[in-house]
C-alpha positions as CSV (number, residue, x, y, z in Angstrom):
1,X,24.3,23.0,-1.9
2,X,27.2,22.4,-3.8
3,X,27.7,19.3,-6.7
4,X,30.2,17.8,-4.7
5,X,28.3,17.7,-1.5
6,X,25.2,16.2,-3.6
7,X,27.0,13.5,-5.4
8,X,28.4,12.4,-2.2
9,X,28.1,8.4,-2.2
10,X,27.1,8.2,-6.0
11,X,29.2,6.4,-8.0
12,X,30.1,9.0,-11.0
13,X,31.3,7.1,-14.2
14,X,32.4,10.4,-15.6
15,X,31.8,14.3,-15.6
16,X,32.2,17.6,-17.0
17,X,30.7,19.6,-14.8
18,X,32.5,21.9,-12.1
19,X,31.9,20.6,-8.4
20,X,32.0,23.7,-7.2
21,X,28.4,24.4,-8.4
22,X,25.8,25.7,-6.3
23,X,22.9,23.7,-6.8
24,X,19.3,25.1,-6.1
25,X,17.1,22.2,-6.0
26,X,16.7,18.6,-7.7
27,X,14.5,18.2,-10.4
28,X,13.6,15.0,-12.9
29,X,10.4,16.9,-14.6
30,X,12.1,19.3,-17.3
31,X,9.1,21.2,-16.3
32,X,9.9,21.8,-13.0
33,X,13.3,23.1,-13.7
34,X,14.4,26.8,-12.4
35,X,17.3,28.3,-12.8
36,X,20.1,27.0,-10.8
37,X,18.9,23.3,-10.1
38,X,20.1,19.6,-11.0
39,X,18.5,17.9,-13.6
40,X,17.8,14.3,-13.3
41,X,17.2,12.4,-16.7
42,X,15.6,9.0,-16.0
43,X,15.2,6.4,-18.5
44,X,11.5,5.5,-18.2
45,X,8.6,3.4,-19.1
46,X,6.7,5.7,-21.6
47,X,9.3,8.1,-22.2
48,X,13.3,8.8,-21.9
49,X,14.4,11.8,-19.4
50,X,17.5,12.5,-21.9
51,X,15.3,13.8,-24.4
52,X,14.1,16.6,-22.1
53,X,17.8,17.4,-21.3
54,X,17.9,20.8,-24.3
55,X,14.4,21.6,-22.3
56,X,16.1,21.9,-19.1
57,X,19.1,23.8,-19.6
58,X,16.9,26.5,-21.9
59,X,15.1,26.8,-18.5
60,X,18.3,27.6,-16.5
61,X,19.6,23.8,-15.4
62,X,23.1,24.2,-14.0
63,X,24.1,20.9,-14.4
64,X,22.2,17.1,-15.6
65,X,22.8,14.0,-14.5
66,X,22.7,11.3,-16.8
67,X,22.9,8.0,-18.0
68,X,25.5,8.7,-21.3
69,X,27.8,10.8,-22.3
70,X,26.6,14.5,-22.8
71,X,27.9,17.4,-25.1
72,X,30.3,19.6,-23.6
73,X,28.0,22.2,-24.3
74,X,26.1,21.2,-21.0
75,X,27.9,20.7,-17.7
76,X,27.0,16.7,-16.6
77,X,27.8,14.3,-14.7
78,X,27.4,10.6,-15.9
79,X,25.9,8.0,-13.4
80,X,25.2,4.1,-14.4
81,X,21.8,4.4,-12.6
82,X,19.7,7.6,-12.4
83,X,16.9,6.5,-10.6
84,X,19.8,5.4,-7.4
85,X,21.2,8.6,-7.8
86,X,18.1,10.1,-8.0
87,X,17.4,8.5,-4.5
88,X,21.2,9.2,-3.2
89,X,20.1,13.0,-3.8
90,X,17.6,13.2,-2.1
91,X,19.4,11.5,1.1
92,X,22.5,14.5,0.5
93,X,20.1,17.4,0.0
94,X,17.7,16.9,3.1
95,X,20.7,15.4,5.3
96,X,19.6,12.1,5.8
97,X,16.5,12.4,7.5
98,X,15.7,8.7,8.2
99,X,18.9,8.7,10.1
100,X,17.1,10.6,13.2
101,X,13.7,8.7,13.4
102,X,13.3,4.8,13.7
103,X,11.9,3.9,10.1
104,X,9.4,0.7,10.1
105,X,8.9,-0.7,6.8
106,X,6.2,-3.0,6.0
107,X,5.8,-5.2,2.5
108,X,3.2,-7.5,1.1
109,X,0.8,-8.1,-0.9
110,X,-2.8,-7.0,1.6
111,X,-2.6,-5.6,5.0
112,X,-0.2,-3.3,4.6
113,X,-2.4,-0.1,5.3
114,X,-4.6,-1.7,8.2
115,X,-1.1,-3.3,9.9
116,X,0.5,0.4,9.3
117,X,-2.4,2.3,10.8
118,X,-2.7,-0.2,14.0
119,X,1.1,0.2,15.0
120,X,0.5,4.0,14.5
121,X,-2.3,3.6,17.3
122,X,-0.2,1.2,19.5
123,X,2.9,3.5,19.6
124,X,1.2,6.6,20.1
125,X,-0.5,5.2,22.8
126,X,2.5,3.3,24.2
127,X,4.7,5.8,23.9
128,X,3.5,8.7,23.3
129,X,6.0,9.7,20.5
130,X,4.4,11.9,17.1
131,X,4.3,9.4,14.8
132,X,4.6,10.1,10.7
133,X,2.8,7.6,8.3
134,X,3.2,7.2,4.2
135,X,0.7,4.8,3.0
136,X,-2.1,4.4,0.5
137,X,-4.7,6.2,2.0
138,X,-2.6,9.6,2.8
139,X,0.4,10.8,4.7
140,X,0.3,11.6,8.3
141,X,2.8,13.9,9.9
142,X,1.2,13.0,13.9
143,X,-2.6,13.9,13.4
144,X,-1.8,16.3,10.0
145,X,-3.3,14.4,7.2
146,X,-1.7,14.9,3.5
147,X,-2.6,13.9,0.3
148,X,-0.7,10.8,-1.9
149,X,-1.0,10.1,-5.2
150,X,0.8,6.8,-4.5
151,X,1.2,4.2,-1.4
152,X,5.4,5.4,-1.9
153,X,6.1,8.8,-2.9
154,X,9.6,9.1,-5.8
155,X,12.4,9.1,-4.1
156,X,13.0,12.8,-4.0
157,X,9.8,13.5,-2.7
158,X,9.7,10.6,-0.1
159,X,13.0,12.3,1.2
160,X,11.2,15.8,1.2
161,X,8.3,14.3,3.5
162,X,10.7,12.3,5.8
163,X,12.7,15.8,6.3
164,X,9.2,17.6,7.7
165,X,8.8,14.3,9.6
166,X,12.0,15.1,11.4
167,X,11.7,18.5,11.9
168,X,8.3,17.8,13.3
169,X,9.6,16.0,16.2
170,X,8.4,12.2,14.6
171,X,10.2,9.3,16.4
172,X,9.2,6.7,14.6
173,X,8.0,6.6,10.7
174,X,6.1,3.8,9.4
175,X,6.0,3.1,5.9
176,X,3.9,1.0,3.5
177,X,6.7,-0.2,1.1
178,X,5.5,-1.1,-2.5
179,X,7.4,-3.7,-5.0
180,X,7.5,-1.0,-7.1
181,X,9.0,1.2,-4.5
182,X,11.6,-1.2,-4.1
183,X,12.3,-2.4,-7.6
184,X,12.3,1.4,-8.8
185,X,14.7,2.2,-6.1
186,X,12.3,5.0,-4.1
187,X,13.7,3.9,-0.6
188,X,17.1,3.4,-1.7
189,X,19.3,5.1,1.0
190,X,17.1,4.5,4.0
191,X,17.8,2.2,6.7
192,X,14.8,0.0,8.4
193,X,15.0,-0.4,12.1
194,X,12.2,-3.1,11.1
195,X,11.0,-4.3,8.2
196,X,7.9,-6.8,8.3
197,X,6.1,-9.1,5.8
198,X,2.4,-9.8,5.5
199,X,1.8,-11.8,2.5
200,X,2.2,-12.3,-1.2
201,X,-0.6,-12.9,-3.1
202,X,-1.3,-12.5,-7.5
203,X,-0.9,-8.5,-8.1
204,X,1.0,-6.0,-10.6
205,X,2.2,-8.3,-12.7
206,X,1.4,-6.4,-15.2
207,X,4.8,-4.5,-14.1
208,X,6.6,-7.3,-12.6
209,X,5.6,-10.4,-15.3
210,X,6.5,-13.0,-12.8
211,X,5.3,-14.0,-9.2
212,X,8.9,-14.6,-8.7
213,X,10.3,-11.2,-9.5
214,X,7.3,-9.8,-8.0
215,X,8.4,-11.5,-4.8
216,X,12.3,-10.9,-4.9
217,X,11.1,-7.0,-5.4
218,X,9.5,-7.1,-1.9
219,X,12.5,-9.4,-0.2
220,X,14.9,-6.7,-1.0
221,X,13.2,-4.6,1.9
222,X,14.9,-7.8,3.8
223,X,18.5,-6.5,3.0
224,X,17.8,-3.2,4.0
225,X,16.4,-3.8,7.5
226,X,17.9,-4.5,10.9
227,X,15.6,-6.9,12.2
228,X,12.4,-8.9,10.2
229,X,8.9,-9.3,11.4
230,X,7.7,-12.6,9.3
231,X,4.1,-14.2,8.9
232,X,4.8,-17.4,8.7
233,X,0.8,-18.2,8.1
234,X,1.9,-17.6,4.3
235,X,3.9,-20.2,2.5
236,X,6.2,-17.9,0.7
237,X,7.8,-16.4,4.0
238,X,10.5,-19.1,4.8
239,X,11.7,-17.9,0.8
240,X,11.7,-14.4,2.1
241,X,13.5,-15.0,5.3
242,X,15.9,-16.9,3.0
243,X,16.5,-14.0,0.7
244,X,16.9,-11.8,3.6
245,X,20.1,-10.5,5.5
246,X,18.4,-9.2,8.8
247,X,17.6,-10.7,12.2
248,X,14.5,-12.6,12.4
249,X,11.3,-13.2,14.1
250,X,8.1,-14.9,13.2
251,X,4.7,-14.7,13.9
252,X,1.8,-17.4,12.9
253,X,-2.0,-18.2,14.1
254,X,-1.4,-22.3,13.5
255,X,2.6,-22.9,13.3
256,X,5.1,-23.0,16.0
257,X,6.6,-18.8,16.0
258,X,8.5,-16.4,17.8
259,X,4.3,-14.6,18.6
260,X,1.6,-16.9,18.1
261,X,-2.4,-16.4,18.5
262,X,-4.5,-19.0,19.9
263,X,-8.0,-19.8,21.0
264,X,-9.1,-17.1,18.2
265,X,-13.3,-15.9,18.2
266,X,-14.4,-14.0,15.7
267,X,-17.4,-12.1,16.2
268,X,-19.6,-9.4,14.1
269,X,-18.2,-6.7,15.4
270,X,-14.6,-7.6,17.0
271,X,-11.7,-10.7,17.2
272,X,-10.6,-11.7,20.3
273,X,-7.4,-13.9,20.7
274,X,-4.5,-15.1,23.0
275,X,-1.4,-13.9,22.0
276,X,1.6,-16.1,23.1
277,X,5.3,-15.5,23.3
278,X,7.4,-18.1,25.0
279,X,5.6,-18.6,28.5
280,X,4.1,-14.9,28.3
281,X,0.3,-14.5,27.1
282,X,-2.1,-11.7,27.0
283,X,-5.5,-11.5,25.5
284,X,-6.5,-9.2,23.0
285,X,-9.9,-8.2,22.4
286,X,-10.1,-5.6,19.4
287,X,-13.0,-3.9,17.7
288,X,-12.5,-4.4,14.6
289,X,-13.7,-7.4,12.7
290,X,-12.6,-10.0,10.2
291,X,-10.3,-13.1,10.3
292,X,-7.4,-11.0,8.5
293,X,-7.6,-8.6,11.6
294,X,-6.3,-11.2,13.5
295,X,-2.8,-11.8,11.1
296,X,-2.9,-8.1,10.8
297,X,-2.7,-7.4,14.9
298,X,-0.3,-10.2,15.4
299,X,2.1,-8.7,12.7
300,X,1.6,-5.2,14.5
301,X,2.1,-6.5,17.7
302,X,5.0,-8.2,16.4
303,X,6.9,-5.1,15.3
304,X,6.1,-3.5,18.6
305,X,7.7,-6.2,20.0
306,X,10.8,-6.0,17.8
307,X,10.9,-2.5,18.9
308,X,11.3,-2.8,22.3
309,X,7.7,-2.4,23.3
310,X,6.6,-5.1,26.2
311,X,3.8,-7.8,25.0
312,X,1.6,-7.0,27.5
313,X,1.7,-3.2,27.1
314,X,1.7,-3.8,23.3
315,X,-1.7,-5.8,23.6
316,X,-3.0,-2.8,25.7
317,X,-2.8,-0.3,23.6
318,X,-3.3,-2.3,20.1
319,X,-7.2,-3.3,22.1
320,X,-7.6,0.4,21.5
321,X,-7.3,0.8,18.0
322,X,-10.0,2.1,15.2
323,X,-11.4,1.1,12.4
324,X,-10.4,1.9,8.9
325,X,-11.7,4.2,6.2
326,X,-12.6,1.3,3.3
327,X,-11.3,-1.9,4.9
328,X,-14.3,-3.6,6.3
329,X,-16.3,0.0,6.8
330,X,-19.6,-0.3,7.9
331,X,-21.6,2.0,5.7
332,X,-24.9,3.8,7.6
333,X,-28.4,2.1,6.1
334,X,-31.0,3.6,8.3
335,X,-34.1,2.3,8.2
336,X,-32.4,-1.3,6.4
337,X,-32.4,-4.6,8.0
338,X,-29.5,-5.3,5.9
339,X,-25.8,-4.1,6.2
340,X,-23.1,-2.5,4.1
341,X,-19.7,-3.0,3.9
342,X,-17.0,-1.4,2.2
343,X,-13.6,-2.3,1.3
344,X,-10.1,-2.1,-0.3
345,X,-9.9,-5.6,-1.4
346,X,-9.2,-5.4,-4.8
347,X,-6.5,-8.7,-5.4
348,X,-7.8,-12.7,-5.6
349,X,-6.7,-12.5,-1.5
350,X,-7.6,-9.7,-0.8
351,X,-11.5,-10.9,-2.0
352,X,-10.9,-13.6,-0.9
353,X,-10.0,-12.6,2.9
354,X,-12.8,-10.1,3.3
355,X,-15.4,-12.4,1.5
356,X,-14.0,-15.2,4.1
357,X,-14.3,-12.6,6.8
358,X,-17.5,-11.8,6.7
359,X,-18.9,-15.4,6.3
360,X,-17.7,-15.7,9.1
361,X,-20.6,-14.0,11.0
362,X,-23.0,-13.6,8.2
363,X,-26.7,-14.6,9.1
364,X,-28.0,-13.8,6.0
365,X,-26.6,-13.7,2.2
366,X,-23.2,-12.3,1.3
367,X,-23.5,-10.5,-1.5
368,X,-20.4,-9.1,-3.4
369,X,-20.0,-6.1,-5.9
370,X,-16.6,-6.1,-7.5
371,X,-14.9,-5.1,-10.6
372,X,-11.1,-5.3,-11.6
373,X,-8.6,-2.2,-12.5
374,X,-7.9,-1.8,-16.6
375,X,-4.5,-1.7,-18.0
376,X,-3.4,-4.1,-15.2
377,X,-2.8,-7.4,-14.8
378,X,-5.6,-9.3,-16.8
379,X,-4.5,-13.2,-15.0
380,X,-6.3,-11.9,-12.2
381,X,-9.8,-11.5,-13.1
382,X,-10.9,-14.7,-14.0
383,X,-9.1,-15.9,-11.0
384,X,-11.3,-12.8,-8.6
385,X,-14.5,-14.3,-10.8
386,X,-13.8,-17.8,-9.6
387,X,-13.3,-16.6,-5.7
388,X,-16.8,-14.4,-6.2
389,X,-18.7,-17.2,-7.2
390,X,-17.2,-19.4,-4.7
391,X,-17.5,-17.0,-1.5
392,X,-21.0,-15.3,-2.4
393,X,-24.4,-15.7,-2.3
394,X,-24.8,-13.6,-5.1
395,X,-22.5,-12.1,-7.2
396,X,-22.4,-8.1,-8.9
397,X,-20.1,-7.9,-11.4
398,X,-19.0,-4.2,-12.2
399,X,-16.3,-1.7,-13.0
400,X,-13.6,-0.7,-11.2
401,X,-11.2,1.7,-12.7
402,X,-11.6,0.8,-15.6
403,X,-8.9,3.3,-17.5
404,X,-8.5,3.3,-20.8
405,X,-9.9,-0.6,-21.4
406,X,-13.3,-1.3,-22.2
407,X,-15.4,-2.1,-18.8
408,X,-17.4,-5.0,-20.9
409,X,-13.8,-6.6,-22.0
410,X,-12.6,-6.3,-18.3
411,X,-15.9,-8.1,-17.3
412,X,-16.2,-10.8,-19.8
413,X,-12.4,-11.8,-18.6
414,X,-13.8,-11.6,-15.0
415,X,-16.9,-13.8,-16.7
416,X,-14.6,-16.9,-17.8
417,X,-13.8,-17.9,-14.3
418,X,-18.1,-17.8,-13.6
419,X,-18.9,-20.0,-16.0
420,X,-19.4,-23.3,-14.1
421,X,-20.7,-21.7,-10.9
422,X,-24.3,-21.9,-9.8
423,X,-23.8,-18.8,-7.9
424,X,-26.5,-16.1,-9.2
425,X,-24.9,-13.2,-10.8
426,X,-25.2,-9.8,-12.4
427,X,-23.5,-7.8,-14.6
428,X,-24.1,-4.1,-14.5
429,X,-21.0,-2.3,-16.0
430,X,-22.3,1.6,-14.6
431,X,-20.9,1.3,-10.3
432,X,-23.2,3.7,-9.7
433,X,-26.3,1.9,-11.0
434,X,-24.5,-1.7,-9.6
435,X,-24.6,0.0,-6.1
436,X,-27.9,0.9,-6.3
437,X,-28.8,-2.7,-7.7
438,X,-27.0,-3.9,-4.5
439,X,-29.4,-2.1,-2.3
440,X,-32.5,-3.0,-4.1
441,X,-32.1,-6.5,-3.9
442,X,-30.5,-6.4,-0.5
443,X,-32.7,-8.9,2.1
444,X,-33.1,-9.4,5.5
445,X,-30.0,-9.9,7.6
446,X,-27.8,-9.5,4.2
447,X,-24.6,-8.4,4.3
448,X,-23.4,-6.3,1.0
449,X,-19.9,-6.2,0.1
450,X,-18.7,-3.1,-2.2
451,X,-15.5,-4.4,-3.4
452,X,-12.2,-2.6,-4.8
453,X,-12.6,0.8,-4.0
454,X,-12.6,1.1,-0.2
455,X,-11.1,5.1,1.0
456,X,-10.8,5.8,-2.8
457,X,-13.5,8.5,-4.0
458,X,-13.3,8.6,-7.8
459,X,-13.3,6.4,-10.7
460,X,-10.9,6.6,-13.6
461,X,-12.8,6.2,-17.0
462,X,-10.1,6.8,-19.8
463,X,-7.1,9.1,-18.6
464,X,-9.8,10.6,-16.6
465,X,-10.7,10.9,-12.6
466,X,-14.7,11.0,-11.6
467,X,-15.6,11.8,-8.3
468,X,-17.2,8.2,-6.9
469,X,-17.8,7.7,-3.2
470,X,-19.7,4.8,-2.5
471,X,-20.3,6.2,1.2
472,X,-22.4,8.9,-0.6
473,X,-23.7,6.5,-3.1
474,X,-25.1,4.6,-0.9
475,X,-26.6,7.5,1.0
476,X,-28.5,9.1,-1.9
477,X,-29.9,5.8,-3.3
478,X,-31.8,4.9,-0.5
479,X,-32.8,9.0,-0.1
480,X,-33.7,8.2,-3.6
481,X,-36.5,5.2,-2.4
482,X,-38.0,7.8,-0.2
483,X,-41.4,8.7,-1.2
């Protein structure tokens, strides 16, 4: 593709470079760079992309784009923002992909995976259209599953997959959009038919140092949607629908909203719930369990609405929806008159919901094993300590990725919000030995809570990654009791 035709919509300060040039392909890894392609220096966190600039051209870069002013000894072109223009590329080179599916977006602190993977369910049912999905668990192009590294892929990339989306035959594209997605500018250049908002809760503000910043990152999603999907249910949505420039509609189990839910029952295995809009109601009976369920369905059901889906033919289809992997995933004890759960919740809400949850038709104890993340945000642990010790009937304090920090540092910060509870607790810094702790001291009609990880499968210990399933975990400890 030629310069010109790439830069189209990028605002170039100045350039040397001929715009004639036949670009190969984009690159911002020096590494990466073959002969023939655009260079992309971006100023980062750990390292700057102009000093990889010599590196690129000796591997055949026909041209860099940069932040300042170059040597006429490469061919450049100078942006004021890399990382936009890095996005702006990748919009040119795969010729706007977004443009030809409907793109949902949805923000927030929790839910975002389980509300993504319910409207997935719903529209393929309703509809019957292929449906692509970018998320934390994986990618889905339909039913093809592919591998993430994170919930929103770098902007290039993230244009790459919507382009096999589209030439799939994918109608709609649902997207799990990160804070740092939007303050890094990954989804710059795409247009939201919908964007929705779940909640804001304390989390990476170990990158965004302030809940306010944190929260302005995801309300930008807000400017670059057609129409907003709003749960009202958390206090900081009338700030987002403020900050916003899209159409609105709310949903909300307790306040007046455009969807509400009433007369809600929450059972062991399923919610139930009236879901009201205007004069029109329909109940919804769906089998999977937990009080956040019920805010994650309405916000689902709320999009479907927003996309032309009828309520009643909405609820249909959402009562047919699956569980999923590591958010409130029953884990198989045979032989145990105890049960095990597993799941994602890994924030002070996100405990907090699934701990609430599962009080909720507990007959027994709750027990919950959790750890917190290292090199993250540290304000957070004491506060997940406090919640622990609140929530549970007995408390497993472990590791949970704990990267290059110390696990007992991580735990004796998780520790300081403990101190005054009378909640019974353990500390066991090994998961592996914690889980099988769990399972030992599991009772009678307990219900054991494996914290953090959820559909993750490793453990990162240092700058390394260690195959960890807890589904397998829990399998070979109680093979292990087996005489």
């Amino acid at each position: 593709m030629e310069l010109k035709k790439l830069l189209a919509g990028i605002e170039v300060l100045q350039s040397n470079a001929e715009m004639a040039l036949n670009i190969q392909m984009v690159r911002y890894s020096s590494r990466e760079v073959q002969p023939g392609d655009l260079f992309v220096a971006i100023p980062g966190f750990a390292t700057d992309g102009h000093k990889y600039i010599p590196d690129a051209v000796a591997r055949g870069a026909a041209a860099v784009i940069c932040e300042r002013e170059m040597p006429d000894t490469v061919p450049w072109v100078q942006v004021k923002d890399a990382r936009l223009a890095l996005a702006r590329l990748g919009v040119n080179y795969y010729n706007n992909p977004a443009a030809a599916m409907s793109m949902i977006g949805i923000t927030g602190t929790n839910g975002k995976t389980s509300a993504t993977y319910l409207l997935k369910s719903l529209l393929e049912r309703a509809t019957g259209a292929k449906v692509g999905l970018i998320g934390t668990i994986c990618n889905l192009i339909g039913q093809e599953e592919l591998h993430t590294e994170r919930t929103t892929p770098e902007s290039f990339e993230l244009q790459g997959l919507l382009s096999k989306m589209r030439d799939a035959g994918c109608r709609y594209v649902l997207m799990e959009v990160s804070s740092h997605a939007l303050a890094l500018n990954r989804v710059a250049g795409i247009r939201f038919c919908v964007g929705a908002f779940s909640n804001l809760t304390e989390d990476h503000l170990d990158f965004h140092k302030t809940m306010e910043d944190y929260r302005l990152a995801k309300a930008k999603l807000f400017t670059m949607c057609d129409r907003g999907v709003f749960n009202l249910d958390d206090p900081t949505a009338p700030q987002m629908i403020r900050d916003g420039s899209c159409a609105v509609y709310t949903v909300s189990t307790g306040q007046a909203a455009d969807l509400r839910a009433e007369k809600i029952r929450l059972e062991s295995d399923r919610i139930e719930m009236d879901v009201r809009e205007g004069e029109a109601k329909a109940r919804l009976t769906l089998g999977i369990p937990g009080r956040f369920t019920v805010s994650n369905a309405l916000l689902t059901l709320g999009i479907a609405r927003n996309l032309g889906i009828g309520l009643e033919e909405a609820v249909e289809a959402l009562s047919h929806a699956k569980g999923i992997k590591g958010r409130i995933e029953v884990v198989p004890t045979p032989g145990k008159d105890f049960t095990v759960l597993i799941d994602y919740a890994h924030t002070p809400d996100g405990l907090e919901n699934v701990l609430r949850s599962v009080r909720d038709f507990a007959k027994g104890r709750v027990v919950a094993l959790f750890g917190c993340g290292g090199d993250r945000d540290r304000s957070k642990r004491p506060i997940m300590g406090k919640i622990a010790a609140d929530r549970a009937d007995f408390v497993i304090v472990t590791s949970d990725n704990p990267r290059t920090e110390a696990p007992n540092a991580i735990i004796a910060d998780i520790l300081e919000g403990m101190q005054e509870t009378k909640t019974p607790y353990v500390v066991e810094p090994d998961r592996r030995k914690a889980i099988r702790l769990a399972l030992a001291l599991g009772q009678k009609d307990d219900i054991i809570v494996l914290a953090g990880k959820g559909h993750e499968d490793y453990q990162i210990i240092g700058k390394e990654k260690f195959h960890l399933d807890e589904r397998e975990e829990v399998a070979a400890a109680l093979w292990e009791e087996k005489p």
